[in-house]
N, C-alpha and C positions, 0 to 999 in steps of 0.2 A: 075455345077462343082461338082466333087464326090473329096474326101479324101482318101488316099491308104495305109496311113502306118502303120503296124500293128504286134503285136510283141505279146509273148507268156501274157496269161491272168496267175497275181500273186496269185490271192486269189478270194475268194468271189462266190455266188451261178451262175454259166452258165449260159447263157440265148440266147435265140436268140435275133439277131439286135434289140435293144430297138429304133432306131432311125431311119425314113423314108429314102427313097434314092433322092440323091440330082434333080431332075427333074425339069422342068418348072414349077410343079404344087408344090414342097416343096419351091419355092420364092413369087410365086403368091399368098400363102397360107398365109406363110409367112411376106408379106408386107399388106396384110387383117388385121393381126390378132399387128400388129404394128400398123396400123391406128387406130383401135378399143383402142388399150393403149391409145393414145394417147384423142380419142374423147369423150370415155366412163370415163372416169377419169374426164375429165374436167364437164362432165354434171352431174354427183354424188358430185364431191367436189364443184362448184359453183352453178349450177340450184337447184340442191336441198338442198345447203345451210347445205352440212352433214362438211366441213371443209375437209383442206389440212390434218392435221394429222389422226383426224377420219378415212379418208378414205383411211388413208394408212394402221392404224391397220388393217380394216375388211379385205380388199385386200391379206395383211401379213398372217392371217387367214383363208383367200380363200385359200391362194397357199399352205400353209402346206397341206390342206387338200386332194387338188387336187393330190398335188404332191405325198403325200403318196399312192394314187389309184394306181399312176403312177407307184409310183417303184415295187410297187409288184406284177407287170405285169411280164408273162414273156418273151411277144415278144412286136412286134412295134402293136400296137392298133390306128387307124387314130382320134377318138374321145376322150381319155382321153388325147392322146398326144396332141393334137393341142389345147384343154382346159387348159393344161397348162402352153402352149403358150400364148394365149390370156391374161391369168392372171400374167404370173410372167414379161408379156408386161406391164400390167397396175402397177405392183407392181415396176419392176425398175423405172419404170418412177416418181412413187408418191419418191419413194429416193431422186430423184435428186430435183425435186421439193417442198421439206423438207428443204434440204442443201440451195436453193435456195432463195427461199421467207422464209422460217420462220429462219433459223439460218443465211441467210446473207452471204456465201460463195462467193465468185466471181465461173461464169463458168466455169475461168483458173483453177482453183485451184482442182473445181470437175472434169474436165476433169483427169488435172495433176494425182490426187488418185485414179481412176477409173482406168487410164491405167496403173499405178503401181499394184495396185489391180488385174487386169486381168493378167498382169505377171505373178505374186506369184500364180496367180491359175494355168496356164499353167507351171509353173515351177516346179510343185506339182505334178499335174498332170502327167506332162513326165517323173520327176525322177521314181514316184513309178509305172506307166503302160509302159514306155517308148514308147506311140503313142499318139497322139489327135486326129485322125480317128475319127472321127464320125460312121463309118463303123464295128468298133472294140468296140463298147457301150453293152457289151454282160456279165459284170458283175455290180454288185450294186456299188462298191468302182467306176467305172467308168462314170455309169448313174452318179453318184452324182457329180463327176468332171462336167461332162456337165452340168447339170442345171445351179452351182454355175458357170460356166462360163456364161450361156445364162445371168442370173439373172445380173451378172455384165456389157455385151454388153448394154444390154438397157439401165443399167442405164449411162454408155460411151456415146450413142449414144444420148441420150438424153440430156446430157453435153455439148458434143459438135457441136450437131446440133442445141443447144441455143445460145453456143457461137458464133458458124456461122451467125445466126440472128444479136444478139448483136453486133457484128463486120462490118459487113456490111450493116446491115436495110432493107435487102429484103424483098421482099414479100413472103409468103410461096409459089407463085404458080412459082415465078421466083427460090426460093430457091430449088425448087425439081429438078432442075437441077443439080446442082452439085453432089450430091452423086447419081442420076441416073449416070452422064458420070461417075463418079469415077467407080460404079459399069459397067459399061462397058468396060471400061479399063481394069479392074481386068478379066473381063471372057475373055476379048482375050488375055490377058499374059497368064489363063491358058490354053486357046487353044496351046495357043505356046507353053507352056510347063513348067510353072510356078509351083511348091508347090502347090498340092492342097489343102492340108492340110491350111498354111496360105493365098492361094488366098479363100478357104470358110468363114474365120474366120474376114478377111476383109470386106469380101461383107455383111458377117452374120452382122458386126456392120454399115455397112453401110443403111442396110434397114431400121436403126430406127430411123434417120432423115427424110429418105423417107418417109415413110409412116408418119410419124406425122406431117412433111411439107403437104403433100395429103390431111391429115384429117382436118388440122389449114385451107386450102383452101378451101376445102369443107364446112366448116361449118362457117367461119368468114362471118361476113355481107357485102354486096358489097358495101356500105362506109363506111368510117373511122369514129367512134365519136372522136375519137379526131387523133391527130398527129401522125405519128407513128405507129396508132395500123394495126393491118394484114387487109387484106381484100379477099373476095372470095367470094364463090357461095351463101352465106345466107342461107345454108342448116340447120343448127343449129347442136349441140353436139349430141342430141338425134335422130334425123334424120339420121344423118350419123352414128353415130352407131350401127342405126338398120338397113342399108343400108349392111351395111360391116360385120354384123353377118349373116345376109340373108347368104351373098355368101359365107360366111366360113363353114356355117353348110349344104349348096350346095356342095363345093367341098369335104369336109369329108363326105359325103353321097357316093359323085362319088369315090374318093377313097377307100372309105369301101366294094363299089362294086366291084370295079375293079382290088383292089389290085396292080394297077399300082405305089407306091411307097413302094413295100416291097421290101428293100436290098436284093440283091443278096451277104450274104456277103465275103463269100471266095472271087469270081472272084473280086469283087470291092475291097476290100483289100487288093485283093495280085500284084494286079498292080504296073509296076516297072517305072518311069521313067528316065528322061535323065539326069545327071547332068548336065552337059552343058547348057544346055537350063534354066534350073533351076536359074542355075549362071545369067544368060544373064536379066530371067525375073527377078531377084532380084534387076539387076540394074535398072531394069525398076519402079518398087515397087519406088526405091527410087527419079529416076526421077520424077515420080509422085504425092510421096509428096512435092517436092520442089517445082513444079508446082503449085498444090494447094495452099500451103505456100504462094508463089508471088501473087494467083488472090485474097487471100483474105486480104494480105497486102496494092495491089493495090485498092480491093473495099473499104476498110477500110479509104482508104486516099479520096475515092471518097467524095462529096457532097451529102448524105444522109437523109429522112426526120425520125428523132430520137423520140422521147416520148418532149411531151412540154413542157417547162420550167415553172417552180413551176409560174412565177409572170404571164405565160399567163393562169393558169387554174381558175385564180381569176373571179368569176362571176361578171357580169355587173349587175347583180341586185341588189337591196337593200332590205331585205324584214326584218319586224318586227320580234321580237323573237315568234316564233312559228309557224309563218303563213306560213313559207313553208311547214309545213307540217301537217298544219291544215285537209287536203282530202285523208290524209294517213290511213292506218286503227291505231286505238289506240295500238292496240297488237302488229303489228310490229314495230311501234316507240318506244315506252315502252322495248320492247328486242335489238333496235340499244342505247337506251339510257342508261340502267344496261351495254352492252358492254363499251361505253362510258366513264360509271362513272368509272366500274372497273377498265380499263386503267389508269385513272386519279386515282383514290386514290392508286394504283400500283405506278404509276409514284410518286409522292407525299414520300412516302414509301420508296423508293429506292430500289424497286422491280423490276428490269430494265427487266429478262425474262417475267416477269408478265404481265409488262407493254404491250410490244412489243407483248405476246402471244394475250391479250386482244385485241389491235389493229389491230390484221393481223386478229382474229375472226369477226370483227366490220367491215372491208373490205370484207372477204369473205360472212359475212351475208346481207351487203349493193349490192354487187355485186349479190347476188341471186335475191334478189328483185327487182333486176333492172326492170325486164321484166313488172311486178304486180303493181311497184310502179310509174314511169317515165308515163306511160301513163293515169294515177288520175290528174297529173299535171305536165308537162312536164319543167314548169318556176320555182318550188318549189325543184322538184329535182335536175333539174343543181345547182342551190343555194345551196343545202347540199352536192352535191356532191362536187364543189368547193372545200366549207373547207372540206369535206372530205377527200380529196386530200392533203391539207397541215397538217391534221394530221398524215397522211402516210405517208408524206413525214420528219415528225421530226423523225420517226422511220426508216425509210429510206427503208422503205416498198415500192415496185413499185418505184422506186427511185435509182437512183445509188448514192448518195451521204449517207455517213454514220451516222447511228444515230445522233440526237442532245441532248442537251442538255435534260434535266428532265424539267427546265423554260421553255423551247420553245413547250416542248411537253402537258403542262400542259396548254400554254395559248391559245394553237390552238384546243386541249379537251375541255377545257370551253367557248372558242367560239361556237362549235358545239352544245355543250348541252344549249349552248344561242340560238341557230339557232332553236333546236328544242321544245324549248320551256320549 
């Protein structure tokens, strides 16, 4: 689908189409470099144990810097563009997942400010260029509209294709269904004759559930450790990420040759279409979501297998203080234990961010080890993981239920640092 509407350029330095043309190869690209968000985030902030926030700064870092290449480009270039794709994929997505696990947001709520948010940019954007053409990206004030709207789709899409999960309890391989059909629907309204404008901006947010449902499939293990959690190929985060950079840096090679997505952009531009039809698919737009609305109302009411209830993660073993983790190596106990304490003399304190920051660091640093430590002793770890678990859970970390108390949180941390000796 191409974009057409296009209106006199107000200010800023000329340039030719800073932005590829809409082809099979700018979706395919496209939903690459959205999986990639998705897989390569999860294996820097959990496998290598760098944290949720860490790896949102460097990420925030990367994309300045990238993006600065970007603008001072003065046409469409297939490799710094699609680098910056890749990154400001990984970078929306670390936002939502900020909002998410470490401040505690409901999904509703990030969806809810994410599509406000994307308004106020489109409403910005139209009054002072009066287009969202993608086609018409031929000054700076305009490139910069684009970005801050991409930057904002993922992090939408990411919101809401969490809450899609949460809502229903799909599996990522069943969930990549839905926003594939939605995305289907949208390109034959605009065949028919829909906005291309809002049928691209649609589809544009729809590929970043896609693809991170793809890559959660691709890379979840094909059982469940516990209740609940996804399932898929067993590829791993890192596997799949180097799988899905292969073919990215394949297609921007075939592009870079072939120049088969450089905009044409007068003719694509200046295309006129039909009101009528316009009107017709608009009613269809909203058909569409009502439809959606109902299947995920209905799956919502279905009988779902959810995350397990705090009193079944309780371990059936009993072990001594210390002895589960006696076959641990001393240096990563010792760095889950300083997590531990801080939380606790936080909590103690009335340090309540401190608290809860320590805790979600002491989950994501347990969660790296998992690979290194689970298999020393398989019977030691479920044991810490257990109270693991109900420590997270008085923060309400991985847990839908909201904070507890500082006492609660205080006597399930000195249980753990019992546990570990």
């Amino acid at each position: 689908m191409t974009t057409t509407t296009e209106a006199p350029t107000r200010s800023g330095r000329l340039m030719l189409n800073k932005v590829p043309e809409v082809t099979i190869w700018f979706w395919v690209i496209k939903i690459l470099c959205t999986t990639v968000g998705e897989s390569f985030a999860d294996w820097i902030n959990m496998k290598l144990g760098v944290g949720l926030v860490n790896t949102a700064w460097i990420f925030t870092g990367v994309f300045v810097v990238v993006l600065a290449v970007q603008l001072r480009l003065k046409r469409y270039v297939p490799f710094p563009y699609w680098l910056t794709v890749v990154v400001v994929s990984v970078t929306g997505t670390l936002y939502t997942d900020i909002l998410t696990d470490q401040l505690n947001v409901p999904l509703w709520i990030s969806s809810a400010v994410f599509s406000v948010l994307l308004a106020v940019v489109f409403g910005v954007w139209w009054l002072r260029e009066r287009t969202l053409s993608i086609h018409s990206v031929t000054t700076l004030p305009r490139e910069s509209f684009y970005w801050l709207a991409v930057l904002v789709t993922f992090a939408l899409g990411t919101a809401t294709g969490d809450w899609t999960l949460e809502l229903t309890g799909w599996s990522p391989g069943a969930s990549v269904l839905l926003p594939l059909g939605l995305i289907a629907a949208i390109t034959a309204l605009w065949r028919y004759g829909a906005n291309p404008v809002l049928s691209f901006w649609l589809a544009y947010i729809l590929t970043r559930p896609l693809g991170a449902n793809i890559g959660d499939w691709l890379a979840s293990p094909k059982v469940a450790q516990n209740p609940g959690d996804p399932t898929g190929l067993d590829l791993g985060t890192f596997t799949t990420s180097l799988i899905f950079l292969g073919l990215i840096l394949a297609t921007v090679v075939y592009l870079t040759v072939t120049r088969s997505d450089v905009t044409e952009t007068y003719e694509a531009a200046h295309a006129t279409g039909d009101p009528r039809k316009e009107r017709v698919a608009l009613a269809g737009f909203g058909l569409l979501a009502v439809a959606t609305t109902g299947l995920l109302v209905w799956a919502h009411g279905q009988p779902h297998v959810g995350p397990a209830p705090e009193t079944d993660t309780t371990s059936a073993v009993q072990m001594a203080p210390g002895q589960a983790v006696k076959k641990f190596p001393p240096a990563k106990v010792a760095a889950l234990k300083n997590l531990a304490s801080t939380s606790l003399k936080d909590a103690r304190s009335g340090n309540t961010k401190g608290a809860h920051a320590a805790a979600q660091s002491l989950r994501d640093l347990w969660d790296a080890d998992q690979a290194s430590l689970q298999p020393l002793d398989n019977t030691g770890w479920t044991s810490i993981d257990a109270q693991m678990d109900k420590v997270l859970g008085t923060f309400g970390i991985d847990h839908s239920n909201p904070p507890m108390s500082p006492a609660q949180q205080e006597k399930e941390l000195n249980a753990l640092l019992t546990d570990m000796g």
